[in-house]
MARFIDREN-598048 format. One record per residue (C-alpha): x, y, z; residue in one letter. Coordinates in steps of 0.2 Angstrom, whole numbers, plus 2048, in hexadecimal, padded with zeros to 3 digits. Layout:
<atoms>
XYZA;...
</atoms>
This chain:
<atoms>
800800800X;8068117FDX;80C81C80BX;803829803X;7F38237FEX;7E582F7FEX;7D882580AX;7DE81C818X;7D680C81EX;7CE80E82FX;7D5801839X;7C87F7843X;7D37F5853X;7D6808856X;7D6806869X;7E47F7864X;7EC80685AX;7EA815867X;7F080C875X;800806868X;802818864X;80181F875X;81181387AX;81A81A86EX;81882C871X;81C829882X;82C81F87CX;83082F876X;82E839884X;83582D891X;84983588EX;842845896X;83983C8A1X;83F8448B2X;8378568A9X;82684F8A5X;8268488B7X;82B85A8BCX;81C8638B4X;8118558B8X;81385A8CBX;81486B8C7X;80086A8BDX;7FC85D8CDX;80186C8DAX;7F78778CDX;7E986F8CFX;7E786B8E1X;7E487C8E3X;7D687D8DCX;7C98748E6X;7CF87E8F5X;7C988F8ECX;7B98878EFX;7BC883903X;7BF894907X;7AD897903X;7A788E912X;7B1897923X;7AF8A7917X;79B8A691AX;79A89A92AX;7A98A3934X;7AA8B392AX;79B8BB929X;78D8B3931X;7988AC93EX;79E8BD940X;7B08B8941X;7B78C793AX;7C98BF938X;7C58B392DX;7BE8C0920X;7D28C791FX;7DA8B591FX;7D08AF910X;7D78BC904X;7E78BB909X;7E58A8908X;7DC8A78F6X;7ED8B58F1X;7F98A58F7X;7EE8988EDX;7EF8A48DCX;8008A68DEX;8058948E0X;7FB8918D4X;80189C8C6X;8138968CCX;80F8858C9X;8058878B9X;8118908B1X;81E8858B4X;8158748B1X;81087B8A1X;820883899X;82887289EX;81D868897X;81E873888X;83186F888X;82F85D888X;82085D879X;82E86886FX;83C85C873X;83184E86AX;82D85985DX;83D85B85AX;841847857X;83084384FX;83584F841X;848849843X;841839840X;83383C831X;840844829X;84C837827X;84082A822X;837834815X;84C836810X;84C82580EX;83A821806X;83D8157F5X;83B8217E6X;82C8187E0X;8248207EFX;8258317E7X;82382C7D7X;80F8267DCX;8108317EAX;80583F7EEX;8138507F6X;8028577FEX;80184880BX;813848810X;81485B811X;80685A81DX;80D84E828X;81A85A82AX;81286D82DX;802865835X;80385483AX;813854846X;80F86484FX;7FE85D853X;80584F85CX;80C85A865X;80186786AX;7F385C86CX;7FB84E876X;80385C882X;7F2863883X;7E9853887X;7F584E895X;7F885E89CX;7E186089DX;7E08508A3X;7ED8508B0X;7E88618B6X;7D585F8B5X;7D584B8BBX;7DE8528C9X;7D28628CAX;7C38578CAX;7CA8498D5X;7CD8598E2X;7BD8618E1X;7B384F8E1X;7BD84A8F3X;7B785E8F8X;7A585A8F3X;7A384C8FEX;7AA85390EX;79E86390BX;791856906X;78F8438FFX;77E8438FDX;7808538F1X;79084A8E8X;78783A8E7X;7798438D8X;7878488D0X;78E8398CEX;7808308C7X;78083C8B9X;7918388B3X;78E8298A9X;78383189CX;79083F898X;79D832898X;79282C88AX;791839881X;7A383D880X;7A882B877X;79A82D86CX;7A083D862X;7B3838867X;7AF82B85AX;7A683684EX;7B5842850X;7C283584BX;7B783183DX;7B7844835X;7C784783AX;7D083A830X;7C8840822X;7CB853825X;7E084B824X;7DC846813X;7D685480EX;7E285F815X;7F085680CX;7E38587FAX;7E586C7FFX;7F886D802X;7FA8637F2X;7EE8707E6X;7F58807EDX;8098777EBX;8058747DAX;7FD8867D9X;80C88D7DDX;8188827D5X;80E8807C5X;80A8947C3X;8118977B1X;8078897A9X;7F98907B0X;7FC89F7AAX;80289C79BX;7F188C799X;7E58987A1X;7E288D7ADX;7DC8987BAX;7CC8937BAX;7CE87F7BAX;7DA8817CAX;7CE88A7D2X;7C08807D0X;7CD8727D8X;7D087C7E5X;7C08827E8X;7B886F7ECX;7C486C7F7X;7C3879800X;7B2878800X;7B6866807X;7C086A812X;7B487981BX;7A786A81CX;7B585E827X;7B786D82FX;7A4873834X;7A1860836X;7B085F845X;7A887084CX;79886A84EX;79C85A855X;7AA863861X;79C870863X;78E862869X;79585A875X;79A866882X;78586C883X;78185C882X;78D857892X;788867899X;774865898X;7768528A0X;77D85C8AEX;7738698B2X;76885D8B7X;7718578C4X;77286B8CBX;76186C8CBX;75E85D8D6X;76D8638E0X;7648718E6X;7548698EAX;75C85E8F6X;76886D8FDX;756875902X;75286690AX;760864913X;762877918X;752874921X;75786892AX;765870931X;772862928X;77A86D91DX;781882921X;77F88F915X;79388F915X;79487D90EX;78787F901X;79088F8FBX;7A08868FAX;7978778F2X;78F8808E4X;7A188A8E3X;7AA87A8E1X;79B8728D6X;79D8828C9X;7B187E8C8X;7AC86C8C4X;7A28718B3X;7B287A8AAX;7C086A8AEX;7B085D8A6X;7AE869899X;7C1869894X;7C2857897X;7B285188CX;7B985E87EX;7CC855880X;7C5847877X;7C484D869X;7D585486BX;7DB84586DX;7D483E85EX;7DC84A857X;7EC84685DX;7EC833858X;7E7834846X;7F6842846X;802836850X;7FC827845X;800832836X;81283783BX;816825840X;80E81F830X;81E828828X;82A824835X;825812833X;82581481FX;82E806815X;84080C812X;84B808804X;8517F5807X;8647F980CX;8717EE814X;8817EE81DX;8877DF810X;8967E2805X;89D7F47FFX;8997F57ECX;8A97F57E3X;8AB7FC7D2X;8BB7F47C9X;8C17F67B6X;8BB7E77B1X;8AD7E57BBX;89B7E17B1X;8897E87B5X;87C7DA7B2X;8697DF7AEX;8617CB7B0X;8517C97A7X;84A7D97B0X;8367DE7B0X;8307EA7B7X;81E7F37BBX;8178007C5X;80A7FD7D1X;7F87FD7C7X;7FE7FC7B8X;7F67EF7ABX;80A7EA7A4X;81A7EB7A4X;8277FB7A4X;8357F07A2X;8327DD799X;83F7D179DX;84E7D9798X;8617D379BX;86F7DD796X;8817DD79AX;88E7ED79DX;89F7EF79EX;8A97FB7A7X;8AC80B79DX;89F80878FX;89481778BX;88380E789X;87581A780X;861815783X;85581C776X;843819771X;832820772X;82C828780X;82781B78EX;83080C786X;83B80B798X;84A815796X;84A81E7A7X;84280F7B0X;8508057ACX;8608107AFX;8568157C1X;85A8027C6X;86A8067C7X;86D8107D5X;85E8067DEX;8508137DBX;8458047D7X;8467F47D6X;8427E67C9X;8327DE7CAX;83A7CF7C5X;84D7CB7C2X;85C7D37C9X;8697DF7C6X;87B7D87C9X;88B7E07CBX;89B7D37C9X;88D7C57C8X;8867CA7DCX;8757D27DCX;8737E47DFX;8687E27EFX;8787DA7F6X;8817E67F7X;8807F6802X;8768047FCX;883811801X;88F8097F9X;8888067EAX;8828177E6X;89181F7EBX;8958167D9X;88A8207CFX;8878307C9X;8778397C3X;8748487B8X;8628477B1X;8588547A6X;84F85C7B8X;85F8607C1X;85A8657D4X;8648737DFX;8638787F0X;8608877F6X;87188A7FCX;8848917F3X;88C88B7E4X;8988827EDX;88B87C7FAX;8838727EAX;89286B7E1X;89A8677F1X;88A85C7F7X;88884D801X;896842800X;89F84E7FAX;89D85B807X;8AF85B80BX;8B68617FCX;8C28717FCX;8BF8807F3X;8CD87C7E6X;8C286A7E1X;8B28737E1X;8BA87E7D2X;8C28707CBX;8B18697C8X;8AA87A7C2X;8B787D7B7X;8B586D7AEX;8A186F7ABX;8A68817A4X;8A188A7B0X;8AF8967B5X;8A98A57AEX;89A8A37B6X;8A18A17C6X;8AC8B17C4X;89D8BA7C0X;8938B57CFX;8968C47DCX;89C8B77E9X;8A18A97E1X;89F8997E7X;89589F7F6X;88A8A77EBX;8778A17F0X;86E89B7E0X;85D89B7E5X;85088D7E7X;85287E7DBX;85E88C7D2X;8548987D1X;85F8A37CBX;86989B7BCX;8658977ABX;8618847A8X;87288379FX;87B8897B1X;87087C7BAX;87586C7AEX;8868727B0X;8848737C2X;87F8637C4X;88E85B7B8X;89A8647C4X;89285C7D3X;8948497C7X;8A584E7C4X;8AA8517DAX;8A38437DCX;8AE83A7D1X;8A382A7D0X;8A981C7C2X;8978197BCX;88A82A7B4X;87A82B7B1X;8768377A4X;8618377A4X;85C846795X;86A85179AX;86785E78DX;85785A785X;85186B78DX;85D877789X;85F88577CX;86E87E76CX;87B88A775X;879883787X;87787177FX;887873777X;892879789X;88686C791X;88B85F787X;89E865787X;89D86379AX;896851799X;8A484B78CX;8AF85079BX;8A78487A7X;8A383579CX;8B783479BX;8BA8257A3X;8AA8227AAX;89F8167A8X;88D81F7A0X;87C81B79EX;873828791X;86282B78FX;861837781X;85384177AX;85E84776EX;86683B763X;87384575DX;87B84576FX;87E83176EX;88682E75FX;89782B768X;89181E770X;89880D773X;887804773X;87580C76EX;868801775X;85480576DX;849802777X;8357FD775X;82A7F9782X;8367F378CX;8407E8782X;8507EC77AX;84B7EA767X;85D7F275EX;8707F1766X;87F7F875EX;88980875AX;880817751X;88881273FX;8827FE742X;871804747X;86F81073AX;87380172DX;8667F8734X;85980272EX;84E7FD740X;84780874BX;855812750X;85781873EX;84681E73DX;84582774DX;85782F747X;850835736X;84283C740X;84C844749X;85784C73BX;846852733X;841859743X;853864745X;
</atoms>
C-alpha cells in the first residue's frame, strides 16, 4: 500500500492502535522524564488549590459574618492572596516545563520523519502525492504535540481539580455529592459518543488537508502554465471544492465539538436543581449552615468548567492520535532495502549484468521493462534511444537502486546488486539528468555536496573550470559563496546543467548517468553543455539517454529500445546500415533540425 494514499483504511481495533500509539509517545518522552515528573507535581500543587478557594466560603459566612467573628473576615483575604499566588507559581512553571518537554519531542519526531521520508524508495514519489507528506510536516507533528501536552496537562490538572473538590463536597455534604454522582454516567455517555463521531470527521478533514496543500503547491509551482493556458479558471474551480470540502470537515467537527459540551452541561443541571431542593430540606432541619451550602454551591460552580474541559479533551485527543498515527505512519514507512553486506567495488574489468529484468509499476496493465538482459563493460559509453515510454529512464534508474526489477536481477561481477551496500554502491555512480535540482545555498555549497562536502576551494574550481564555468564564476560578485537561489533560481538552464556536471566531475565516480542532459537547452548552451559532458565521459563508464540523437553518435554501443525490449544493438554507422528503427527515428530527426 502506498504511504501516501489518499484514504486511509479505518482500522477496526483503534483502541488496540491508541493504546499502541500512546506507548510510543511516551517512549519518547521517558529521556526527559525527571521534567515531566517535575511539572506533573507542579499542575498537582496547581490544582489542589483550587478546592480550598471553595472552603473559605464556609468560616467566611459561619465565623465571619454571621458568627460575627470579625478576624476571620481579614484572614480569608490574606489567605485566598497565598492560594493565587501559589497557584500562579506553580502553573506557570508546570506549564512552561511541560512545554519544554512537548518541544523536546518535537524536536525528534521531526528529526526522525525527516530521515525516513530521506530514505523513502523513489517509487514512493513517483506515485506519491507531496500534499500528504508536506502535511505531516507543517500540521501533523506540531499537533502531536500541542494536543498531547494539552490533554495531559487538562487531565492532570482538572482530574486532580475534580478529585479535590469531589473529597470537599462530601465533607460539606454526602448526601448533596451523592446526586451528583448519579448524574455522571450519562455525560460519560455522551462524551464517547461524539469522541467517536470526532475521529470519524477528523480523519477525513487529514485527507483533505493534504488535497489543499497539494492544489495551492501546484498553484504556485505551476504559475506560468497557468498563465500562459489560461488556466485560472480550472484551478479555481479545483480549489474552490476543496475548499468548499474542507469548510464542511470543518463545520462538521464544530458542531460536533459544539454539541457535546450543552449536551454534558443540560444532564447536569439537573442534578443542581435537585441539589437545591434537598439543601432546603435540610436547612430546615438544622443539618446543613448557610456557610456549608455557600461553599457547596461555590465548590459545585468550580466543578462545571474542569467537566467541561475534560468532555471537550476528547476530542482533542482524537485529534491527537490520528496526527500521531499520521507521523508514525511516516516514521514507520518502508525504507530503501539497504545492508551492511560487502562495499561495491568498481574495477577496470569489472561487468554490469542486467538478467532477464521486467519491470511494472503498481496498477499498471504491463510491463515498463520486458525481460531484458544485457551486459556492460567497464568504460563503454552505452546510448538508450526509442520512443517516448519504451523504458529508457526505468531501466538506467536500476542502477543506482532507485527501483528495483520486478523480476530478475542486476549484477555487478556476477553478485546481485541488493548484496551489496547501498552506500557503497552509489557512491559508484554519477547522475546528471535533463531536471537538474540545486539548493538553495552558494555555488560552492552545491558542487561541493554530500559526500563531497569536504572538498577545498582549489577542487571545487577544478570542477568548475572543467564544466566551463570559470567566467561565470568570475562574474558572480562573490564567487563561489555566491547564493543561487532556490532550485537555481538565478542561472540560466545552461549554468544549472553545468552546475550539476561540475558536481559529477568532484565526485569523481567511475560510472555516469547522463538522463536527457541537454534535450532542453538553447544550440549555444547545448553545445558548452555537451563540451562539459565530453570532459566528464573520459574514462568513465556512461549510460546516455538521449533525446537528441546527434549527441550519441560517439558511442560505443546504441541500444533502441521498444516497449521494453532492446529491438537494435550496435554503433551509429551499423545501426544506420540496418535500415531498423533507429534509422527512421534518425532521419526524423534530421528532417526535424
Amino acid at each position: 500500500m502506498s504511504l501516501f494514499k489518499k484514504k486511509e483504511q479505518v482500522n477496526d481495533g483503534t483502541q488496540a492502535v491508541d493504546r499502541t500509539l500512546w506507548i510510543r509517545l511516551y517512549k519518547r518522552v521517558w529521556p526527559y522524564w525527571l521534567y515531566w515528573l517535575g511539572a506533573l507535581l507542579l499542575i498537582l500543587a496547581a490544582s489542589a488549590t483550587q478546592p480550598w478557594m471553595a472552603y473559605l466560603m464556609k468560616p467566611l459566612i459561619d465565623q465571619g459574618f454571621l458568627g460575627a467573628e470579625k478576624h476571620y473576615v481579614w484572614m480569608i483575604p490574606i489567605m485566598i492572596i497565598v492560594l493565587m499566588f501559589i497557584r500562579g507559581i506553580t502553573s506557570f512553571g508546570g506549564s512552561y516545563i511541560m512545554a519544554w518537554v512537548a518541544n523536546k519531542v518535537l524536536l525528534t519526531l521531526r528529526h526522525d520523519m525527516f530521515q525516513s521520508m530521506l530514505q523513502l524508495p523513489d517509487i514512493e514519489y513517483q506515485k506519491g502525492d507531496s500534499g500528504r507528506l508536506l502535511n505531516r510536516f507543517t500540521n501533523d507533528a506540531n499537533q502531536v504535540t500541542v494536543y498531547a501536552t494539552e490533554v495531559i496537562t487538562t487531565l492532570v490538572k482538572e482530574v486532580t481539580t475534580i478529585i479535590g473538590i469531589c473529597a470537599m463536597l462530601i465533607y460539606l455534604s454526602w448526601q448533596l455529592t451523592l446526586i451528583i454522582l448519579v448524574v455522571f454516567p450519562p455525560s460519560v455517555l455522551v462524551g464517547r459518543y461524539f469522541a467517536k463521531r470526532l475521529r470519524k470527521v477528523g480523519r477525513q478533514n487529514i485527507d483533505t488537508n493534504a488535497v489543499f496543500t497539494k492544489i495551492v503547491k501546484e498553484g504556485i509551482e505551476g504559475q506560468r502554465v497557468i498563465k500562459m493556458n489560461e488556466g485560472y479558471e480550472q484551478e479555481t474551480k479545483r480549489f474552490d471544492e476543496v475548499n468548499a470540502l474542507l469548510r464542511r470537515h470543518a463545520m462538521r467537527i464544530v458542531s460536533a465539538e459544539a454539541a457535546m459540551s450543552p449536551l454534558t452541561q443540560w444532564v447536569i443541571s439537573f442534578s443542581v436543581a435537585a441539589i437545591i431542593a434537598v439543601a432546603l430540606y435540610q436547612g430546615e432541619k438544622g443539618l446543613l449552615t448557610v456557610g456549608e451550602f455557600i461553599a457547596f454551591i461555590s465548590a459545585l460552580g468550580q466543578i462545571f468548567d474542569p467537566v467541561k474541559r475534560l468532555t471537550n479533551i476528547a476530542s482533542k485527543a482524537q485529534r491527537m492520535m490520528m496526527a500521531t498515527e499520521s507521523v508514525f505512519k511516516l516514521i514507520d514507512a518502508p525504507k530503501e532495502a539497504s545492508t551492511d553486506q560487502q562495499e561495491a567495488v568498481i574495477k577496470p574489468d569489472s561487468v554490469i549484468i542486467f538478467e532477464q529484468v521486467s519491470f511494472r509499476f503498481e496498477g499498471a496493465e504491463k510491463d515498463t521493462i520486458r525481460n531484458l538482459s544485457l551486459h556492460v563493460k567497464m568504460g563503454e559509453t552505452v546510448a538508450f534511444v526509442g520512443r517516448s515510454g519504451s523504458g529508457k529512464t526505468t531501466l538506467v534508474n536500476m542502477l543506482p537502486r532507485f527501483i528495483e526489477p520486478t523480476t530478475g536481477q542486476l549484477l555487478l561481477d556476477g553478485i546481485p546488486f541488493s548484496h551489496y551496500d547501498l552506500k557503497s554502491l552509489r557512491r559508484n555512480f554519477a547522475l546528471v539528468g535533463q531536471h537538474v535540482f540545486l539548493f538553495d545555498g552558494t555555488l560552492a555549497e552545491n558542487v561541493a555536496y554530500g559526500i563531497c562536502h569536504t572538498a577545498t576551494r582549489e577542487e571545487i574550481m577544478q570542477a568548475l573550470d572543467a564544466a566551463n564555468l570559470t567566467s561565470f564564476v568570475e562574474s558572480l560578485p562573490n564567487g563561489l559563496d555566491t547564493p543561487i537561489g532556490e532550485n537555481g533560481a538565478w542561472l540560466s538552464g545552461g549554468q544549472r546543467q553545468r552546475i550539476a556536471i561540475a558536481r559529477a566531475l568532484l565526485k569523481n565516480a567511475p560510472i555516469l548517468i547522463l538522463d536527457e542532459a541537454t534535450s532542453a537547452l538553447d544550440n549555444e548552451s547545448e553545445k558548452l553543455v555537451q563540451q562539459s559532458l565530453e570532459t566528464l565521459m573520459k574514462g568513465r563508464t556512461t549510460f546516455v539517454i538521449a533525446h537528441r540523437l546527434s549527441t550519441i553518435q560517439n558511442a560505443d554501443r546504441i541500444l533502441v529500445l521498444e516497449e521494453g525490449k532492446i529491438v537494435e544493438d550496435g554503433t551509429h554507422e551499423q545501426l544506420i546500415q540496418h535500415d531498423g528503427l533507429y534509422a527512421s527515428l534518425s532521419q526524423l530527426a534530421q528532417k526535424n533540425n
